[in-house]
Residue, then its C-alpha position, 0 to 999 in steps of 0.5 A: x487556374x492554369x492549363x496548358x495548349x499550344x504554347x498558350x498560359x491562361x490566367x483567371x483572377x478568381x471573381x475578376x475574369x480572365x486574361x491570356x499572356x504569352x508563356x514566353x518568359x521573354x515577353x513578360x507575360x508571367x510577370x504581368x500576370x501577376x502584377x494583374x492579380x497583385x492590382x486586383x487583390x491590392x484592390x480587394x484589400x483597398x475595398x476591405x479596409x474601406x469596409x472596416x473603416x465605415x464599420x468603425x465609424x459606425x462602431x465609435x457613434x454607437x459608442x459615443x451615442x451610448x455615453x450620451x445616454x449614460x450621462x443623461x442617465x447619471x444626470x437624471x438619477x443624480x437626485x435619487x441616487x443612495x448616497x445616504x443609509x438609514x440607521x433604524x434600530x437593528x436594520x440598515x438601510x439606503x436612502x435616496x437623497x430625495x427621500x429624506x425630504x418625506x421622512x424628515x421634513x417639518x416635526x414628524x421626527x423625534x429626532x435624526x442623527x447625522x454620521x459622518x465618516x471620520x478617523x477612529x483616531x481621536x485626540x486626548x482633549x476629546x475623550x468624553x467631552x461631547x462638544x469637542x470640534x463643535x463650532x459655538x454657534x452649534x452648540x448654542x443653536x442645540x442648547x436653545x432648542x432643547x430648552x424649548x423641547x423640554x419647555x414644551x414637554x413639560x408643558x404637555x406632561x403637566x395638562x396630560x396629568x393635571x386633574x380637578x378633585x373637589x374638596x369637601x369640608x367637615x365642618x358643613x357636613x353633619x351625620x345623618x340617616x347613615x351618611x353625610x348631610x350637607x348643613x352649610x348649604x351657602x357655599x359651595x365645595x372647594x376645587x383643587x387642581x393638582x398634578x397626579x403625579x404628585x406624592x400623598x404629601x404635596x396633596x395635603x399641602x396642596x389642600x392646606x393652601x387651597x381651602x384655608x378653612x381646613x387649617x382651622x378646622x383640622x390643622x396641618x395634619x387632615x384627614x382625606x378620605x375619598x368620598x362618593x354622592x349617594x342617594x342617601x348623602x354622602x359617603x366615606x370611602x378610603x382613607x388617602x392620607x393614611x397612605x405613605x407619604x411618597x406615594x403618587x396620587x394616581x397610585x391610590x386611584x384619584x382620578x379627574x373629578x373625583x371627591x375628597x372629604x377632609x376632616x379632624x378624623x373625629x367631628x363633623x358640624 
């Protein structure tokens, strides 16, 4: 602020005090003044970029602190990040790679297919051949397991499948009372173990090799039907081997334990 009185100018630094000069021009006293004022906002400004400095410093550790924090991050989550995608049938998923120790490990899977991104491109030597680029060792390793699979596969069809019929011959057994009364009473009924899966045709040959007296009893055609105990002897039921030849044995309804009386068709004793 300036006001004027006898010859007197009054100069204020806003915030710094005061201070009077001489207004004669030749004393300089203008001059000081505003050297006075320029020190003291050169001072304020000096103060100011002081301020900042510390403020960017506090401003560049935040920062740094935050980057720290974002790769200890990283570095945790690594293990669990989605670099893998599951292809379930008709959904598409991400996994993480830790989980792929839960959802794969030991025999729980049937099987897990591996994708790898490649061009589209491929050369002519490798339209439909399934082992191109595949190293020997690999396709050894394949085909020796799948050998084993199969083995074992097989093996557990066969004991899912495999029944025991007893096979009861003609030629111990005599018609009496309205059912078949046992006469050979020395031996005992021959047992056949046999695949259900197999046809009408392969029982009879089956029985043929098993039970060598129904080849002298009723050659290599026999007649097999199905038969049950009752309290009065036993009894006759369906006829086995009038069905078609290719025909399953589960299809015709032999089922585990179930009882078979092969004849001539004619005689029985």
């Amino acid at each position: 602020r300036r006001g004027r009185g006898k010859g007197k100018e009054v100069t204020t630094a806003e915030g710094e005090g005061k201070e009077e000069r001489s207004a004669d021009p030749r004393s300089g006293g203008g001059s000081k003044s505003r050297q006075y004022k320029r020190c003291k906002l050169e001072g304020s400004q000096n103060n100011t970029t002081t301020t900042s400095s510390s403020s960017s410093d506090n401003v560049s550790h935040d920062h740094q602190q935050q980057q720290h924090q974002q790769q200890q991050q990283q570095n945790q989550n690594r293990h669990n990040h989605h670099d893998w995608f599951e292809f379930n049938d008709t959904s598409v998923r991400p996994v993480t790679t830790k989980s792929l120790e839960k959802m794969f490990g030991g025999k729980q899977s049937a099987y897990m297919l591996f994708y790898r991104r490649k061009s589209m491109q491929r050369p002519t030597e490798a339209l439909g051949n399934v082992s191109y680029a595949v190293p020997a060792r690999l396709q050894l390793e394949v085909s020796t397991t799948n050998s084993v699979l199969e083995a074992e596969r097989k093996h557990y069809d066969s004991l899912l499948n495999m029944i025991n019929l007893t096979i009861h011959i003609g030629a111990h057994y005599t018609y009496a009372n309205g059912a078949l009364q046992r006469i050979v009473l020395d031996s005992q009924p021959h047992c056949v173990r046999i695949d259900r899966r197999n046809t009408i045709a392969e029982l009879k040959m089956s029985v043929i090799e098993s039970v060598p007296e129904c080849v002298v009893e009723c050659g290599d055609c026999p007649v097999i039907h199905t038969a049950r105990h009752l309290p009065a002897g036993l009894h006759l039921y369906h006829c086995v081997s009038s069905e078609d030849g290719m025909a399953t044995i589960a299809s015709v309804g032999l089922t585990e334990d179930a009882h078979l009386f092969v004849w001539d068709g004619w005689h029985v004793g």
